[in-house]
C-alpha positions in Angstrom: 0.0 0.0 0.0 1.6 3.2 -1.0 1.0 6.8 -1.5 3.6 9.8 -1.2 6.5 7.0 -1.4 5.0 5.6 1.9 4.9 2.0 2.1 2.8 0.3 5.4 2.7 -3.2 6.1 0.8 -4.8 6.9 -2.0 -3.0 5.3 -4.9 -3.8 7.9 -4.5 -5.1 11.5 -6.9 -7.4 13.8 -5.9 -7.9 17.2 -8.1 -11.0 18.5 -7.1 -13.6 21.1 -4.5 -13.0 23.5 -2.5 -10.4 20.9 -1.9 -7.3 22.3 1.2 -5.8 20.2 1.1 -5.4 16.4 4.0 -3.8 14.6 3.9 -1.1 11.3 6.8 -1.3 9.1 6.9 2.0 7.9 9.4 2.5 4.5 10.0 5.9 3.0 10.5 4.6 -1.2 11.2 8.1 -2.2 14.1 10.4 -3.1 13.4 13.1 0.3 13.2 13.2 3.7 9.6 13.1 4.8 7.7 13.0 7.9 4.0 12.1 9.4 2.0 12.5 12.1 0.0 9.2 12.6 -3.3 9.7 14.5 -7.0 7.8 14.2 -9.7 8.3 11.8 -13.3 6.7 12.0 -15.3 5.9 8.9 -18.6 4.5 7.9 -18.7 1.9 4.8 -21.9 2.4 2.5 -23.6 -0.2 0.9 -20.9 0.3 -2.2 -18.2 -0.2 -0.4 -16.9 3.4 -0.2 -16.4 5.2 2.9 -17.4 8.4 4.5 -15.3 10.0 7.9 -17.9 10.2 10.5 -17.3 11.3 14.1 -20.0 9.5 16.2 -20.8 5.4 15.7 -23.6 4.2 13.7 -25.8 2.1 16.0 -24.3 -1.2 16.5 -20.9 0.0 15.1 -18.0 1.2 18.1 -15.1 3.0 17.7 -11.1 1.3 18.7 -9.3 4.1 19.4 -10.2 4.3 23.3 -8.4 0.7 23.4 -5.3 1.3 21.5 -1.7 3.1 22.0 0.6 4.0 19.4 3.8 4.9 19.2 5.6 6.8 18.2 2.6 9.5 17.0 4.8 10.9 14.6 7.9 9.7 12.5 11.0 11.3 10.3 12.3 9.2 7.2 14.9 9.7 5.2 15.0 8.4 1.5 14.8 4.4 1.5 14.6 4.4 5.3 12.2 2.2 7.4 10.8 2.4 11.1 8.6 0.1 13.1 5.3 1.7 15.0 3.9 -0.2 17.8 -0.1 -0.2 18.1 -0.7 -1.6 21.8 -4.3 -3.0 23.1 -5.3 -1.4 26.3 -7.9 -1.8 28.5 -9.0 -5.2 27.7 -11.1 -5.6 30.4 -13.4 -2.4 29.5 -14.2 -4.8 26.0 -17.4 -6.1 25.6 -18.3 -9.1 23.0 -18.3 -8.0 19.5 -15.7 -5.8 17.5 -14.5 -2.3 17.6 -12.9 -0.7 14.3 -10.9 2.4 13.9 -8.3 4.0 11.2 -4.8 4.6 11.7 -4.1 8.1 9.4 -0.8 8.5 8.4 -0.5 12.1 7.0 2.6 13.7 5.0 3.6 17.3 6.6 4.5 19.5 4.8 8.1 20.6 4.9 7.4 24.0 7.5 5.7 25.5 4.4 1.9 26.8 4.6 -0.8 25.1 2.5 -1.1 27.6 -0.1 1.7 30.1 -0.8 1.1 33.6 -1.7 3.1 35.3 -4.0 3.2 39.2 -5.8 4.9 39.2 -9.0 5.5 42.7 -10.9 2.4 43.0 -12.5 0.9 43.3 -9.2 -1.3 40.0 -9.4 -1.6 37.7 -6.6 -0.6 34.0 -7.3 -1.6 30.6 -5.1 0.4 27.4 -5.1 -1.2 24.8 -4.0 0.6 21.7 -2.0 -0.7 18.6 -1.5 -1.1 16.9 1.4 -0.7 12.8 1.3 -2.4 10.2 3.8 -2.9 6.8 3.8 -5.7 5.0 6.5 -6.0 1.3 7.6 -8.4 -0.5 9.5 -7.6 -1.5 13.3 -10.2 -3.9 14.3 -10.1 -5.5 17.9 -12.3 -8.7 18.2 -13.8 -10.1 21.4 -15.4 -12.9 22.4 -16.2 -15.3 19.7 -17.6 -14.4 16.6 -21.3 -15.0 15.1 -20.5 -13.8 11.7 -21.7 -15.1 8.2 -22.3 -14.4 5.0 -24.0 -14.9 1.6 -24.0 -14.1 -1.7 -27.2 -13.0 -3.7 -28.3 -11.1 -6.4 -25.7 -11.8 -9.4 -26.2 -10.8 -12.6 -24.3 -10.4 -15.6 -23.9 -8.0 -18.5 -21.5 -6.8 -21.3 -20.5 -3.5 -21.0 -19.3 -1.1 -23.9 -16.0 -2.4 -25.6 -17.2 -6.1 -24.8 -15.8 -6.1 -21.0 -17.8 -8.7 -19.2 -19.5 -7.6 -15.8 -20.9 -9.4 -12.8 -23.0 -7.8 -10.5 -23.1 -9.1 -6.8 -24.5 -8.5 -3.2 -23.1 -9.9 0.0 -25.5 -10.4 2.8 -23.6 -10.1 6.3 -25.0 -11.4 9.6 -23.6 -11.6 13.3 -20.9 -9.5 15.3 -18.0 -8.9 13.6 -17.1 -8.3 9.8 -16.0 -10.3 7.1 -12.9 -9.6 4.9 -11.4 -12.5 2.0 -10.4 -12.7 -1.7 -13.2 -13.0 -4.0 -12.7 -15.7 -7.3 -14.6 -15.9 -10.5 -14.7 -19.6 -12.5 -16.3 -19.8 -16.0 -17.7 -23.4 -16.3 -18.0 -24.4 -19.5 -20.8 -27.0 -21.0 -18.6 -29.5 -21.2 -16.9 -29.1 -17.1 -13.9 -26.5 -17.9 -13.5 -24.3 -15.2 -11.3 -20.9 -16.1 -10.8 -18.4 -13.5 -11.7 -15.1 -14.9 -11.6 -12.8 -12.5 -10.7 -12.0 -8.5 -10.4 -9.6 -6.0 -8.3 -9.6 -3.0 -9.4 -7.9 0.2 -13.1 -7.6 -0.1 -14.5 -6.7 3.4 -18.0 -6.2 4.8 -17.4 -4.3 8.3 -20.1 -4.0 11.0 -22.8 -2.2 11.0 -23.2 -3.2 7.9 -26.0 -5.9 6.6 -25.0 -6.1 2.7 -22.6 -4.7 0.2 -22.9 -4.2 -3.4 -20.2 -4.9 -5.3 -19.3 -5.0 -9.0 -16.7 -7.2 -10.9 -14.9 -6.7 -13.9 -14.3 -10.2 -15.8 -11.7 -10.9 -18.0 -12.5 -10.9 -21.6 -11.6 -13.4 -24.6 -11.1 -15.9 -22.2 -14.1 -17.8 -22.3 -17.6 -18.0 -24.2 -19.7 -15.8 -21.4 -22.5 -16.7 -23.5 -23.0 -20.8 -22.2 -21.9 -22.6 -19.2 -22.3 -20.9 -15.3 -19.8 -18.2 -13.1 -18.8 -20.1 -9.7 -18.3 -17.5 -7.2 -16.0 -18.4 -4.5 -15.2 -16.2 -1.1 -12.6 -17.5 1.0 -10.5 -15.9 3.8 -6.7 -14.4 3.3 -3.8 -16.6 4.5 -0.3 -17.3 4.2 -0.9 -21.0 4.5 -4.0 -22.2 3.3 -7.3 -20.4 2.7 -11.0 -21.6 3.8 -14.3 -21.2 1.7 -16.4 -18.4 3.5 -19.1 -19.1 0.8 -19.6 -19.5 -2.7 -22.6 -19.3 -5.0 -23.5 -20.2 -8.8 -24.7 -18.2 -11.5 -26.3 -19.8 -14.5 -25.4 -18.1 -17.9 -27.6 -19.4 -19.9 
């Protein structure tokens, strides 16, 4: 995940179970020194998957930031320089079951200049330059108790866009106490029992409050004939080792 030559890893961070330390690796990839301030950030998801900064919970949704520590709150990087920030669980016996989500903001300042400067030239006209400010957000999500979550998927449908690009159209239906979050995988099956993947997308999340999420697919063309056989859609959870079906469903193309 990068943006302003900041690399974070890892890019979202659950502490469940007995886990009460998680460490950033923070790189700097670019050519100048750079620094940010890290502080939290709360956001809503809506139904398409965006998000929007809010600054009270939606009902059923709370806030991490009371239970966490970081630190340092603010780092210096020199070019192609790294640094580890610790994010510490506190007050683990104020948790009650369910989750609690909040973002980490990592936010470029600026290098002691102003966000716009003004400037007179001869002519007596007044000139703004404009600097832009770079931030990156992921998710902290603590977990307690155990968790009640499921999910579905509903509601597919498929359609060729302009220029032939294949499109599938999805829903995921959410239930329980915690979110969801895996890689998504398209099959074609052909007529005949050929399965071709033609398309996927990593890190698809549904995070609490929320009941469903609409999401949209772009499949990979002059692959396969769209127009016979079924799509197998397959959601199974991230993992270095080996990954579990969440939950799949079939959509008949013909």
């Amino acid at each position: 995940m990068a943006q302003g030559n900041l690399l974070i890893n890892p890019k979202r961070v659950v502490f469940e179970g007995s886990q009460r330390i998680v460490q950033l690796n923070l790189a700097n990839t670019g050519s100048d020194s750079a620094k940010y301030n890290i502080t939290f950030l709360q956001y809503r998801m809506k139904e398409d998957g965006n998000f929007e900064e809010i600054t009270q919970p939606d009902s059923l949704q709370n806030f991490a930031d009371k239970y966490l520590r970081i630190f340092p709150r603010s780092v210096v990087l020199g070019p192609n320089e790294a640094q580890v920030v610790k994010v510490q669980l506190t007050r683990t016996n104020l948790l009650q079951p369910g989750e609690y989500r909040s973002h980490l903001y990592f936010r470029a300042v600026p290098d002691e200049k102003p966000l716009g400067e003004i400037k007179k030239d001869t002519s007596k006209t007044i000139s703004v330059k404009l600097i832009p400010i770079f931030g990156i957000s992921i998710p902290i999500i603590i977990r307690s108790g155990e968790s009640t979550a499921k999910v579905n998927i509903t509601n597919l449908s498929y359609q060729l866009l302009e220029g032939n690009i294949p499109q599938l159209k999805l829903q995921f239906n959410r239930t329980g106490n915690m979110s969801v979050y895996g890689d998504l995988t398209v099959n074609h099956i052909s007529p005949k029992g050929i399965s071709t993947q033609v398309g996927t997308a990593k890190g698809v999340s549904v995070y609490t409050p929320n009941l469903k999420r609409k999401f949209i697919l772009n499949l990979e063309k002059n692959k396969v004939n769209f127009s016979e056989g079924k799509l197998e859609v397959i959601y199974t959870t991230q993992s270095d080792a080996k990954s579990e079906l969440i939950t799949k469903s079939v959509f008949q193309l013909n």
